[in-house]
C-alpha positions in Angstrom: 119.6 108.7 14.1 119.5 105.3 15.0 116.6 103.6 17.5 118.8 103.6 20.9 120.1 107.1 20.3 116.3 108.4 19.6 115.4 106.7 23.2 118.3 108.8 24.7 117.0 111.7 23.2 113.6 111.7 24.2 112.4 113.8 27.4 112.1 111.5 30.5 109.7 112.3 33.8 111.1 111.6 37.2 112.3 108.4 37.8 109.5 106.2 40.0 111.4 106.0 43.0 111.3 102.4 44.5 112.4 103.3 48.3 110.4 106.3 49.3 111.4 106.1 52.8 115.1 105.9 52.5 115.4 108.1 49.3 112.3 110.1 48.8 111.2 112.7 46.6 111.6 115.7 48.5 109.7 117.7 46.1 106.2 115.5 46.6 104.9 117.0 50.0 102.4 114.5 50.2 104.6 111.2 49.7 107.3 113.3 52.8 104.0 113.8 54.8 102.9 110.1 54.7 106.3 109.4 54.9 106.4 111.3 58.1 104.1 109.4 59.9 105.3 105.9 59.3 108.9 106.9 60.8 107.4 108.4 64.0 104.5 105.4 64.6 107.5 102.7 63.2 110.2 104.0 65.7 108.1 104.3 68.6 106.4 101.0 67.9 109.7 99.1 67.2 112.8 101.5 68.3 115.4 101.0 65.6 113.0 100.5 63.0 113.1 104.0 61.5 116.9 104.2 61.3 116.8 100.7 59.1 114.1 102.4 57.1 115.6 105.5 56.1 118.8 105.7 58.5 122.1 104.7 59.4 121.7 101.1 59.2 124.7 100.6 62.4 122.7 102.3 64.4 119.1 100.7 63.1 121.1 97.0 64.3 121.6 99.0 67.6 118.4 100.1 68.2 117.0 96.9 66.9 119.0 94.5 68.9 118.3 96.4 72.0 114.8 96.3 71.3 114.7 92.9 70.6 116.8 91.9 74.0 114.0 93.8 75.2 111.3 92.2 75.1 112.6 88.6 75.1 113.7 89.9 78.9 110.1 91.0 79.3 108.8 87.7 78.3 111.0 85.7 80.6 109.9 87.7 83.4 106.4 87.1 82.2 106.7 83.4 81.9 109.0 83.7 85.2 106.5 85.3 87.1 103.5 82.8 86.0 105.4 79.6 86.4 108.2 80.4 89.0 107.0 83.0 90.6 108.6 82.2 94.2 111.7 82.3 92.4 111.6 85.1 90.1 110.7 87.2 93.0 113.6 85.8 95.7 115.7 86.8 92.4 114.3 90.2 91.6 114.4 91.1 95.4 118.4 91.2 95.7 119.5 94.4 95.9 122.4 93.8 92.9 120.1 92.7 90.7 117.4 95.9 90.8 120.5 98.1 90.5 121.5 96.0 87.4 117.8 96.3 86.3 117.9 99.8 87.1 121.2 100.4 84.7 119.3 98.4 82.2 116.5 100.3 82.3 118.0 103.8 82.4 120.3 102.6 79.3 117.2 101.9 77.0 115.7 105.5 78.3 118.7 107.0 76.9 118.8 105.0 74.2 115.1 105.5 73.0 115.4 108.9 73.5 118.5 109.3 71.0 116.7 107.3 68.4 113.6 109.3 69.1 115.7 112.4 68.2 117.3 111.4 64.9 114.0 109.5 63.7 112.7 113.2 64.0 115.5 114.4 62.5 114.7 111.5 59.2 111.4 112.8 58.9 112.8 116.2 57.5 109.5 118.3 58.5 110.7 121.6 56.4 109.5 119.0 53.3 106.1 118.0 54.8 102.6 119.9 54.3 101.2 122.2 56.9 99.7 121.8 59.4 100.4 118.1 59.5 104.4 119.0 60.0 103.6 120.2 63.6 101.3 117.5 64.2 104.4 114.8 63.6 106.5 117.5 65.1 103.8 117.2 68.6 103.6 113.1 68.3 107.1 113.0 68.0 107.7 115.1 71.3 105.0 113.5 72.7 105.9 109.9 72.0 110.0 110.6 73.1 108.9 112.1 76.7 106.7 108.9 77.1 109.6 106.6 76.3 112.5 109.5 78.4 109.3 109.3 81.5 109.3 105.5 81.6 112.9 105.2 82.1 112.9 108.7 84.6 110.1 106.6 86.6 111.5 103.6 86.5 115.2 103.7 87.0 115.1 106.0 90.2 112.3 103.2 91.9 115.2 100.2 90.9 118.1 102.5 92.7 116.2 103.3 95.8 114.5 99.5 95.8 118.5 98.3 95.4 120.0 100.7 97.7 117.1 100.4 100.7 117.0 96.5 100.7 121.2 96.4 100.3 120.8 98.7 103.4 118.0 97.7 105.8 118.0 94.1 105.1 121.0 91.8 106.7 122.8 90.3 103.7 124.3 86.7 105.5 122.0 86.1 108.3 120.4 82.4 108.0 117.4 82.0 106.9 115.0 80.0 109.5 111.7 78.2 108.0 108.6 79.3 110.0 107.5 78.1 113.2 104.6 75.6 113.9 103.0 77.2 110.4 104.3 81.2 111.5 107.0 83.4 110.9 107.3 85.6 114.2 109.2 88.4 113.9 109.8 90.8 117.2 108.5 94.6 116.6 109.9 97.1 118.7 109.0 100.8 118.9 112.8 102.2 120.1 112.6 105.5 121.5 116.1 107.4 121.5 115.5 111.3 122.5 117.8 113.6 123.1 118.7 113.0 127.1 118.9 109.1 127.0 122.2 106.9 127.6 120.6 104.2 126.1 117.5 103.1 123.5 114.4 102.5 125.0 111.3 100.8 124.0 108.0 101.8 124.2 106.7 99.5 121.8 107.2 95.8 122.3 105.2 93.5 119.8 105.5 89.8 118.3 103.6 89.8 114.9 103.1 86.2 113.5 102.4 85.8 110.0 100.7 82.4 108.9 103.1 80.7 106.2 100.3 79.7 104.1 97.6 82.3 104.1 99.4 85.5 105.4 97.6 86.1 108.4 98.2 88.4 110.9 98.3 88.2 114.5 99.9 91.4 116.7 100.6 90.3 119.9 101.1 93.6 122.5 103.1 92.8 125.2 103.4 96.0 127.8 106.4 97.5 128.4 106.6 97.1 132.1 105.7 93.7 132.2 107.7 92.3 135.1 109.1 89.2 135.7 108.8 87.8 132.3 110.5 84.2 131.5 113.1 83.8 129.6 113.3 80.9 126.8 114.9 77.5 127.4 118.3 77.1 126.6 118.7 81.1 126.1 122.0 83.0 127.9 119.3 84.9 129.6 118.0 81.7 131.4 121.3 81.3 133.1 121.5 83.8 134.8 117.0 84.6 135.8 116.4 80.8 135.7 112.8 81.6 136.3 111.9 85.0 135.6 113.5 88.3 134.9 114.4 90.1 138.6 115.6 93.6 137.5 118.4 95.0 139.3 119.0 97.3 142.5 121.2 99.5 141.4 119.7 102.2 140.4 122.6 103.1 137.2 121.4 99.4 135.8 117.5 99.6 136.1 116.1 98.8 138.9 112.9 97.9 137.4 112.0 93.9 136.7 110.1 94.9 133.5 110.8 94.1 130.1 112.1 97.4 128.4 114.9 97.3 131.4 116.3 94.4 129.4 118.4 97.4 127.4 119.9 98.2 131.0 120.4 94.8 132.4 122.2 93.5 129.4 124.0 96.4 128.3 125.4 99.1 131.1 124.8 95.6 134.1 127.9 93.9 132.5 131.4 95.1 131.4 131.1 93.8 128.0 128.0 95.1 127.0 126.4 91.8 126.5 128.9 90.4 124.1 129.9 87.3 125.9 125.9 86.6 126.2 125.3 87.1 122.4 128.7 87.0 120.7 127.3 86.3 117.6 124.3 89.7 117.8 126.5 92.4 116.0 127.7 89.8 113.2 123.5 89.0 112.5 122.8 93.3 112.5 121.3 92.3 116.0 122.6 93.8 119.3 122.6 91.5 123.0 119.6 93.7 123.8 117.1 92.5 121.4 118.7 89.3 121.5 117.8 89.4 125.5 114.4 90.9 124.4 113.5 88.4 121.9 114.5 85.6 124.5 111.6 87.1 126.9 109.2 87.5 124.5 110.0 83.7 123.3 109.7 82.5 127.1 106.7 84.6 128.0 104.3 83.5 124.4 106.1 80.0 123.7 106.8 80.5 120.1 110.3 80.5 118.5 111.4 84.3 117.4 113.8 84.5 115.1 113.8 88.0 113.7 113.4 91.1 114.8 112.6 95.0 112.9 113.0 98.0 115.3 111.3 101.1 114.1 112.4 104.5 115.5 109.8 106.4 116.7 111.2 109.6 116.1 111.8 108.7 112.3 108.2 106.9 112.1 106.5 110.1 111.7 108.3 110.3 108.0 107.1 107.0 107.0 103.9 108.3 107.5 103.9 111.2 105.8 105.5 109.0 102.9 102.7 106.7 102.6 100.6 109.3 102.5 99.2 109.7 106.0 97.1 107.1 108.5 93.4 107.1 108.8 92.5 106.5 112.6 89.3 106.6 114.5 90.0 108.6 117.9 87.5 107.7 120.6 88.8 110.5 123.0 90.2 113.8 122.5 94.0 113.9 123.8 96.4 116.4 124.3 100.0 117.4 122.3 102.5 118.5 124.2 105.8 117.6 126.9 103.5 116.6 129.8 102.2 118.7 132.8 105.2 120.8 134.8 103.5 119.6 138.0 101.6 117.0 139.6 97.7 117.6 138.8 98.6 120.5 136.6 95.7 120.6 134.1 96.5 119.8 129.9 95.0 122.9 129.0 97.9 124.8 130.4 100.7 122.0 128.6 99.1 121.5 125.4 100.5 122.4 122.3 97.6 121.1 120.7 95.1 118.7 120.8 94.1 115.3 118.7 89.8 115.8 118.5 87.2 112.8 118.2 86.0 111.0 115.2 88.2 109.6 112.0 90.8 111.3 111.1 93.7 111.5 108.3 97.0 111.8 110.3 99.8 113.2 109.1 102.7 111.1 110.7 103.9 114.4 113.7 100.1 113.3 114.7 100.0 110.0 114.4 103.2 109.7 116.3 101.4 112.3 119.4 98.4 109.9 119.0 100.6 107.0 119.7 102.5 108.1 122.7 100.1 110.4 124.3 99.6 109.6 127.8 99.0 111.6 130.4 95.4 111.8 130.4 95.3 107.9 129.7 96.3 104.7 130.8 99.5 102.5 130.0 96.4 100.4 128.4 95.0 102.7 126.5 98.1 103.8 125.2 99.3 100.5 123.9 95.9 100.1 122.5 96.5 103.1 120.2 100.1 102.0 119.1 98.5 98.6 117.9 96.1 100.6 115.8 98.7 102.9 114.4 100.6 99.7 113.4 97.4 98.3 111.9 96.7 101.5 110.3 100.5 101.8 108.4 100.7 98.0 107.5 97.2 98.5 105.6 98.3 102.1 104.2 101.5 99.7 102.7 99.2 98.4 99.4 101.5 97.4 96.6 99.6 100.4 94.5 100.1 103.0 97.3 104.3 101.2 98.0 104.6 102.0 94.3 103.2 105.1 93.5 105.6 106.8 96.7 108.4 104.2 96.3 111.6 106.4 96.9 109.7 108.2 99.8 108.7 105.0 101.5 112.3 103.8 100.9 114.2 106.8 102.3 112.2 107.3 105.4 112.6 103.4 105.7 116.3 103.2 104.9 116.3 106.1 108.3 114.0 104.2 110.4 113.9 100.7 110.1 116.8 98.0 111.3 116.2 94.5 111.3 118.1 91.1 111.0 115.6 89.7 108.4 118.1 88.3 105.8 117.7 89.1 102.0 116.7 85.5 101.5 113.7 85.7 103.1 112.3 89.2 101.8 110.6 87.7 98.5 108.7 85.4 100.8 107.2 87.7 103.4 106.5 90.1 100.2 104.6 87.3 98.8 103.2 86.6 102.0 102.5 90.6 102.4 100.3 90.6 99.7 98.6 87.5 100.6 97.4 89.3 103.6 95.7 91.9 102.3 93.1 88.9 101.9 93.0 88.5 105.6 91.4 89.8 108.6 94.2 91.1 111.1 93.4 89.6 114.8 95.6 91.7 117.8 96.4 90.3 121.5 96.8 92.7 124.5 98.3 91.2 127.7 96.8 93.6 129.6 94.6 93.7 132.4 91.5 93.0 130.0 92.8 90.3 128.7 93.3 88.8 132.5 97.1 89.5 132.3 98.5 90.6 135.9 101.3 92.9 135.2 103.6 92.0 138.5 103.1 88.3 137.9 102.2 87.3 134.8 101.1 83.5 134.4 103.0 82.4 131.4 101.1 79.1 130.8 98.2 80.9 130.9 99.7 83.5 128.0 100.9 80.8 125.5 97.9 79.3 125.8 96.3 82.5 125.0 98.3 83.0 122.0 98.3 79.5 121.0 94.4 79.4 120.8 94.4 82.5 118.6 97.5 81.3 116.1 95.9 77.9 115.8 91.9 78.3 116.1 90.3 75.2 117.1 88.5 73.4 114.1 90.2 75.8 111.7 91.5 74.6 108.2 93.9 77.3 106.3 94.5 76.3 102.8 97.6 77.1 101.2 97.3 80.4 98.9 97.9 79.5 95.0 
C-alpha cells in the first residue's frame, strides 16, 4: 500500500471548521450557543451584520447600506444642528420634509424589524444549550420591539409634526423681520357658539417676543375698548380718521368697541371687507383681523404683522393635551349659563363651582375659569385669561410638546389659525425655547393701569408699552 493511499485510509476527526458562524457545527451546543449571542448583540449593534456573518449576503449589503446611510444622516444632523443650527431647524420645520423623515424613519422600523426576524431565525435555537436558548430567544424579542418601538414612536410624531404645520401654518405669506427688536403677533380668543352670525372675540392680546433673548411681553387690551385708533396708512384710517365710532344700526354693532370691528367690517359693507383687505383670504387672514390688527397697531404704536386666533371652544382640548394648567384661584367662581334673572343668586345657576387655592385644571375648567363672569368684573376677567395664557405657554416645555406630540398637534390642527408663514416657524421655535430663560412681564389697559375705557389716551398707551418693551438702561444680549 503505498504512503498516500495509507493517509486515505486512515480514520479522520471532524474537520476544524474555519467559519463557525456561517457554517457551524451543529452538533457542538456550546460553539451554536456562543454563536448565538454574537448574531443577536452583532445585528442589533450593526443591522445587517448578522446576515453577512452567517446570511444571505444580498440582504447583509441591504441591511448594511441602510445602516450605514443611517448614521452618516445622523451625523449631519449632528454637525447641522452644532454649526448651523438656525438653518437645520428652518429645514427640519417644513412640513414635506418631516413627512419625508417620517417615511424614512418608518422604512428602517420595518426594515430592522425583518432583519431582526431572520437574524433570529440564523441563530437556529433548537441547536443551542438550555436555558441559554430562551435567554437569546428573550434578548432577541427584546432587542426587535426596541428597534419596531423607535420607529412606532417616531414616525407617527414626523406625520402629525408634517401634517399640523402643513395645516395651521400659512405656506406663502411673507416673512417680515421684527419690529424695533420684537416680533408682535395679535392673539385673539374667538368665541363662535352656537346662536352667533358672526365670530366674536373675547380675548384680544398683542404678545411681543424680543428677537434676541425671547422675552415675553402680553399686552391685554379689553374687549370693549371704545374709540380705539386705527394705524397710519391703514384702510381702516380712511374711513374713522381718528378713532373707531361704531355704528347705529343696530344689525352692524352699534357699539364703538374693539370686538365690534367683526361687525363693522364684515355684515357694515356689501363685500364683506374685501375691497378694504383684498389681499386677507390669499395671506389665511380675513378683513376682520386685518381691521383688528390695524387698531391694535394704532392704539400700542408697534407694527403687527401676524396674527394666531385660538377658539375657545376647542382650547379646552389643548389643555387636556398638555396635560392640564396649574392656576392659583384667588376667589371661588361659579360654572354655569349665567343667572335667569337680574340679581338671581349663582347658587341657584351653578353647575358647579371653581374653589380657592392652586389648582390642576383640566381644560372644561380652565376654559369656565377663563370666561366666568358674573360675579366679577370685565377686569378681573381679563386678568384670568392672561394667566391662563401664561399658564399653557409654560405647560408648552419641549419635554412636555414631545412626550404628547400628536395630542398637542390634533387639538392644535382644530383650534389654532394663523397667517404666521412656514418661514418663520424655526425662528420663533428657537426663540420659544429661548424664553423659557425669561421672566414673562403682562400689560392690562384697564382701569388700574390708568386706562379710561370710553376715551383711551393713545399717547399715553404706547408710551406705556414702549417703556415696558424697551426698559430704560436695559442691555439684552443676543442668546448664543
Amino acid at each position: 500500500m503505498t504512503l498516500a493511499a495509507e493517509r486515505l485510509a486512515v480514520p479522520r476527526g471532524p474537520v476544524i471548521n474555519e467559519t463557525p458562524l456561517r457554517t457551524p457545527d451543529a452538533r457542538n451546543a456550546a460553539m451554536m450557543t456562543r454563536r448565538g449571542w454574537w448574531l443577536v448583540i452583532l445585528g442589533f449593534l450593526i443591522p445587517g451584520s448578522a446576515q453577512s456573518l452567517a446570511g444571505s449576503r444580498r440582504f447583509a449589503k441591504l441591511g448594511l447600506a441602510s445602516t450605514l446611510v443611517m448614521w452618516l444622516l445622523i451625523v449631519i444632523a449632528a454637525l447641522g444642528a452644532l454649526l448651523w443650527r438656525e438653518a437645520v431647524a428652518d429645514l427640519v420645520l417644513r412640513p414635506y420634509v418631516l413627512i419625508a423623515l417620517a417615511v424614512v424613519v418608518a422604512a428602517y422600523a420595518i426594515l430592522w424589524v425583518i432583519l431582526s426576524i431572520d437574524t433570529l431565525r440564523l441563530v437556529r435555537l433548537v441547536k443551542t444549550r438550555t436555558p441559554q436558548r430562551f435567554l437569546i430567544a428573550l434578548l432577541a424579542i427584546v432587542l426587535m420591539l426596541l428597534q419596531g418601538a423607535t420607529g412606532a414612536l417616531a414616525a407617527p410624531r414626523l406625520f402629525a409634526a408634517g401634517g399640523t404645520l402643513g395645516s395651521i401654518f400659512h405656506s406663502s405669506g411673507p416673512v417680515v423681520p421684527a419690529s424695533d427688536g420684537y416680533y408682535n403677533v395679535l392673539l385673539l380668543g374667538a368665541d363662535s357658539a352656537e346662536g352667533r352670525d358672526s365670530v366674536r372675540y373675547d380675548s384680544i392680546s398683542v404678545i411681543s417676543v424680543n428677537a434676541d433673548t425671547g422675552r415675553v411681553t402680553i399686552t391685554g387690551i379689553p374687549r370693549d375698548l371704545q374709540h380705539v385708533p386705527f394705524s397710519d396708512g391703514s384702510p381702516m384710517q380712511q374711513l374713522y380718521p381718528n378713532y373707531f365710532e361704531g355704528h347705529a344700526d343696530p344689525a352692524c354693532g352699534w357699539s364703538s368697541g374693539i370686538n365690534q370691528l367683526t361687525n363693522a367690517v364684515t355684515f357694515c359693507r356689501d363685500d364683506s371687507g374685501e375691497s378694504l383687505y383684498p389681499d386677507a383670504e390669499a395671506n389665511a387672514s380675513t378683513p376682520a383681523i386685518e381691521a383688528t390688527k390695524d387698531a391694535a397697531e394704532g392704539l400700542l404704536g408697534v407694527e403687527i404683522p401676524y396674527y394666531v386666533s385660538i377658539d375657545m371652544h376647542g382650547f379646552a382640548a389643548l389643555i387636556d393635551a398638555l396635560g392640564g394648567v396649574e392656576i392659583t384661584v384667588d376667589e371661588r367662581l361659579p360654572e354655569g349659563p349665567g343667572p335667569a334673572y337680574e340679581g338671581q343668586p349663582a347658587s341657584e345657576w351653578a353647575t358647579g363651582w371653581i374653589e380657592e387655592g392652586t389648582q390642576h385644571m383640566s381644560g372644561e375648567t380652565a376654559l369656565w375659569y377663563a370666561r366666568s363672569r358674573y360675579t366679577t368684573s370685565d377686569w378681573d376677567r381679563m386678568q384670568r385669561q392672561r394667566e391662563l395664557q401664561e399658564a399653557v405657554i409654560s405647560q408648552m416645555t419641549p419635554q412636555n410638546v414631545l412626550a404628547r406630540f400628536q395630542e398637542v398637534a390634533r387639538a392644535g390642527d382644530d383650534v389654532i389659525t394663523t397667517d404666521v408663514p412656514q418661514g418663520l416657524v424655526s425662528t420663533f421655535v428657537e426663540l420659544a425655547v429661548d424664553s423659557r430663560s425669561q421672566e414673562m412681564t403682562s400689560i392690562e389697559l384697564n382701569p388700574d393701569s390708568g386706562v379710561d375705557q370710553e376715551w383711551p389716551d393713545a399717547v399715553a398707551i404706547r408710551q406705556l408699552v414702549d417703556e415696558a418693551l424697551h426698559p430704560a438702561g436695559e442691555t439684552e444680549e443676543p442668546v448664543e
